[in-house]
C-alpha positions as CSV (number, residue, x, y, z in Angstrom):
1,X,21.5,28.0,7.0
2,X,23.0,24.0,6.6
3,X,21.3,22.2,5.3
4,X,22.0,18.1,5.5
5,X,20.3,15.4,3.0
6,X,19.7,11.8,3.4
7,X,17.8,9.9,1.0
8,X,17.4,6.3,1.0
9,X,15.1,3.5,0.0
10,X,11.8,2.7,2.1
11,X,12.4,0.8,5.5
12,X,15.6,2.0,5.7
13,X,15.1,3.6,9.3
14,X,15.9,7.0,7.6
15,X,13.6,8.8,9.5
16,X,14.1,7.3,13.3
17,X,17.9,7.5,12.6
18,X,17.7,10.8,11.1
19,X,15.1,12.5,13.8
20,X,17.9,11.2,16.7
21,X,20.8,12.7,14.5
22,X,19.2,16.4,14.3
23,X,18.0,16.1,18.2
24,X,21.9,15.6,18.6
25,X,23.2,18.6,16.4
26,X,20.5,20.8,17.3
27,X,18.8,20.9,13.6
28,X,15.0,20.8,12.5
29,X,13.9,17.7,11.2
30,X,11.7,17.1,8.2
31,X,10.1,14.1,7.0
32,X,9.3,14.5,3.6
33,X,8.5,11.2,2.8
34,X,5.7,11.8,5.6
35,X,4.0,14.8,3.4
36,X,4.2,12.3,0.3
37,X,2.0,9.9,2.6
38,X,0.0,12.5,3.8
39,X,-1.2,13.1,0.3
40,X,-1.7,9.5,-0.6
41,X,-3.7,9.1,2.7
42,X,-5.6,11.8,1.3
43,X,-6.5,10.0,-2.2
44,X,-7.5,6.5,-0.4
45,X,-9.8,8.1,1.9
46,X,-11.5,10.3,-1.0
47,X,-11.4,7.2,-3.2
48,X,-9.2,8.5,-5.9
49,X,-6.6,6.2,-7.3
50,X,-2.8,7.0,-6.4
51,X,-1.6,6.3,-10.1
52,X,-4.2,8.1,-11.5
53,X,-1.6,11.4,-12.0
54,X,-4.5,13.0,-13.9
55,X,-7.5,12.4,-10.5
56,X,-4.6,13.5,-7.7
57,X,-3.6,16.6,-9.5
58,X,-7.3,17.8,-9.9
59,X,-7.9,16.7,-6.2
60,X,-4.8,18.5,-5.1
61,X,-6.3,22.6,-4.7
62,X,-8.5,20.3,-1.6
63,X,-5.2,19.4,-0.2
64,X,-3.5,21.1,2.5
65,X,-0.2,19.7,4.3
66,X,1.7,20.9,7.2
67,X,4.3,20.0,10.0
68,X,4.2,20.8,13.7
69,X,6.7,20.4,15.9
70,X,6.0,19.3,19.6
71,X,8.2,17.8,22.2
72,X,8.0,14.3,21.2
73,X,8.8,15.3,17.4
74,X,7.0,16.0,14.3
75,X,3.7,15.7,13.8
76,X,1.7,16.0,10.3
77,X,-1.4,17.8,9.7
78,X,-3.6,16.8,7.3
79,X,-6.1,19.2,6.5
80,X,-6.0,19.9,9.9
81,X,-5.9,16.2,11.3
82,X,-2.5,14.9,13.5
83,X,-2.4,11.7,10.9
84,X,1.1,11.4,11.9
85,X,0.1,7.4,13.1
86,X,-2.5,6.8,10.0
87,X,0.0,7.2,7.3
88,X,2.5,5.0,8.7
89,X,-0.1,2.2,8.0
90,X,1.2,-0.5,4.6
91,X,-1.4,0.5,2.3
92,X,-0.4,4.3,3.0
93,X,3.5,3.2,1.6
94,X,2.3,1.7,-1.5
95,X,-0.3,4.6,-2.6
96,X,2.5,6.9,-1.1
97,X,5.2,5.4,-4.0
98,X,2.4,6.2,-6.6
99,X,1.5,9.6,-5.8
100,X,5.1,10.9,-5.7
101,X,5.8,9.8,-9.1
102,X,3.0,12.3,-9.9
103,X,4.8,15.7,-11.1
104,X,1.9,17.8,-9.7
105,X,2.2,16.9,-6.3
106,X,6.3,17.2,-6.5
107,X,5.8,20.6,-7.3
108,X,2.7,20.4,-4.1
109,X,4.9,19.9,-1.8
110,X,8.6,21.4,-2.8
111,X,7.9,24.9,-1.7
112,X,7.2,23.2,1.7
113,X,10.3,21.5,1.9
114,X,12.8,24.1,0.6
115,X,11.3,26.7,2.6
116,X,12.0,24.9,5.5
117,X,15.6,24.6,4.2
118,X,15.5,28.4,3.9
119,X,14.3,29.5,7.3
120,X,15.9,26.7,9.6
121,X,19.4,24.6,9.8
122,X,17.7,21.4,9.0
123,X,18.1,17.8,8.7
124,X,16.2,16.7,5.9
125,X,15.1,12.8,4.5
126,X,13.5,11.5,1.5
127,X,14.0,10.0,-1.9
128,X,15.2,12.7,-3.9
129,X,16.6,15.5,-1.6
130,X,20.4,15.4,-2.8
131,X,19.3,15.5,-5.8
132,X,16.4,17.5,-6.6
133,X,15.0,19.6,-3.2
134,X,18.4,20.8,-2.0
135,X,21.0,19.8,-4.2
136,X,23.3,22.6,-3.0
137,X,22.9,20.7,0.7
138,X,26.1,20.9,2.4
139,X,25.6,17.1,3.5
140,X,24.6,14.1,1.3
141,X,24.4,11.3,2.5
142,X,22.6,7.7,1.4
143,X,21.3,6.0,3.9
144,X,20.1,1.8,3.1
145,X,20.2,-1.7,4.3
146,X,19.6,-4.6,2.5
147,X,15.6,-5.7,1.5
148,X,15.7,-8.5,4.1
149,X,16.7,-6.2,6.7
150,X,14.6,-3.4,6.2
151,X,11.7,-6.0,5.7
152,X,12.5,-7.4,9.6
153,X,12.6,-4.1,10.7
154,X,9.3,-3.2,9.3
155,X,7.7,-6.0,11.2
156,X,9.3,-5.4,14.1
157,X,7.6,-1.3,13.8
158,X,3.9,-2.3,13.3
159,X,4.1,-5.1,15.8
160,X,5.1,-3.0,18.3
161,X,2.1,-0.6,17.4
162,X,0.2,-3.4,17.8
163,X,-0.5,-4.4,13.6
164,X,0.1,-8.0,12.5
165,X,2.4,-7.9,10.0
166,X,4.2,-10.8,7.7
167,X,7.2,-11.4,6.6
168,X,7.4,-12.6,3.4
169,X,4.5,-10.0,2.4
170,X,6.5,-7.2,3.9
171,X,9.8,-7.9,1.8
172,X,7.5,-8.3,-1.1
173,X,6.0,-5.2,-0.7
174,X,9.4,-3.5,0.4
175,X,11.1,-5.0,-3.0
176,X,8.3,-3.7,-5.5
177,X,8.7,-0.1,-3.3
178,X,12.1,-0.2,-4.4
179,X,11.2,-1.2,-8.2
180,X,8.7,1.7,-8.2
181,X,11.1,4.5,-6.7
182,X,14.2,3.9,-8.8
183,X,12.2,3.4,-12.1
184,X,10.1,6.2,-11.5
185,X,10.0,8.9,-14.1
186,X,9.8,11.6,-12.1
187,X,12.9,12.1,-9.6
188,X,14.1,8.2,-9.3
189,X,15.4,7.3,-6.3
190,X,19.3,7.4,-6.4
191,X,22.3,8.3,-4.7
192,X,23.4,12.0,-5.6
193,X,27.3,11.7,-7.3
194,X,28.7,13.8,-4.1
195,X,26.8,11.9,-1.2
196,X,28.2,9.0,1.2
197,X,27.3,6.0,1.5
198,X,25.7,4.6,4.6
199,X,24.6,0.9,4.8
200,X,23.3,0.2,8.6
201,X,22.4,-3.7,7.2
202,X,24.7,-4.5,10.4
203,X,24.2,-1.6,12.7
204,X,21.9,-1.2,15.4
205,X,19.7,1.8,16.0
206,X,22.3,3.8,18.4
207,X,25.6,2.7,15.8
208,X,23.3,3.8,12.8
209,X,23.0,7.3,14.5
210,X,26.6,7.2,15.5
211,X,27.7,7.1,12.0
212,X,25.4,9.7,10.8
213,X,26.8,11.8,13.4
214,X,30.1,10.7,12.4
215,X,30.3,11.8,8.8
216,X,28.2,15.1,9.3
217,X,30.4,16.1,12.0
218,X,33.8,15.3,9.3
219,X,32.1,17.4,6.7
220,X,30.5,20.4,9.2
């Protein structure tokens, strides 16, 4: 199987870029950051705290997670439920940061992710897959854009879905993401040693996948 890991801060249009990219070569695409916010979806509905590592692990066995995959993409299933539109929702991405520095539900969800990796070539994004899911990936690559531009691009997502969104509070909330995930004790965001570098700060959407497809296609 080959297997291809991009990791990237949040609003980086890893996962629209990335789902194109693995239409193109053919490969299954998985979200993990989506399973992350699947969980934390989980803990605001039940009232349990993100942080609180010690209330999500005992609320974990309650849990379960799961991808389908349908014509128009991936959808996840939460306990049953297609909350694939729910957890793209702010409040989702904040509890979501909190709930994956919380070892118990790494460990939840990693049999998930590298099983996929074991049955399927996939196409895999996240914060830590180079480094920690499948750092024997044949494919790193890191995939950003500068704060301001993943904050526009943010806006630009939930207006479109028909949620007000602000500026200034988006970039805020974008830049304290990226405090969180790189300071994190628990698998810190960063760039595996052996991964390229791909800042789409000045790229559009269709020169963003171009690029992607560009180095895999070098390295394949």
């Amino acid at each position: 199987m080959f297997s291809i890991a991009i990791d990237g801060p949040a609003g980086a249009g890893k996962s629209s870029v990335a789902k194109e990219a693995a239409k193109a070569l053919g490969f299954v695409y998985v979200d993990t950051g989506a399973l992350y916010r699947a969980v934390a979806l989980y803990m605001l509905r039940h009232g349990i705290t993100p942080s609180d590592a010690e209330a999500v692990e005992a609320a974990l066995p309650a849990v379960t997670v799961d991808l389908r995959y349908e014509p128009d993409g991936q959808h996840v299933l939460l306990c049953g439920e297609d909350v694939s539109d729910a957890i793209r929702m702010p409040e989702v991405s904040t509890a979501a940061s909190d709930c994956s520095a919380v070892p118990a539900v790494r460990k939840f969800l990693f049999s998930l992710q590298t099983g996929m990796a074991e049955r399927y070539d996939v196409l895999m994004d996240g914060r830590d897959i180079g480094t920690v899911v499948l750092p024997n990936a044949q494919v790193k690559i890191f995939l950003t854009a500068s704060a301001e531009e993943r904050a526009r691009r943010r806006c630009r997502q939930l207006k479109e879905k028909g949620v007000e969104a602000d500026y200034e509070k988006t970039l805020r909330e974008i830049r304290e993401r990226d405090e969180q995930d790189m300071n994190r004790e628990t698998a810190p965001l960063k760039p595996a040693e052996d991964s390229v570098l791909l800042d789409t700060s000045e790229l559009d959407f269709r020169g963003s996948v171009e690029k992607l497809l560009e180095i895999v296609r070098e390295r394949m």
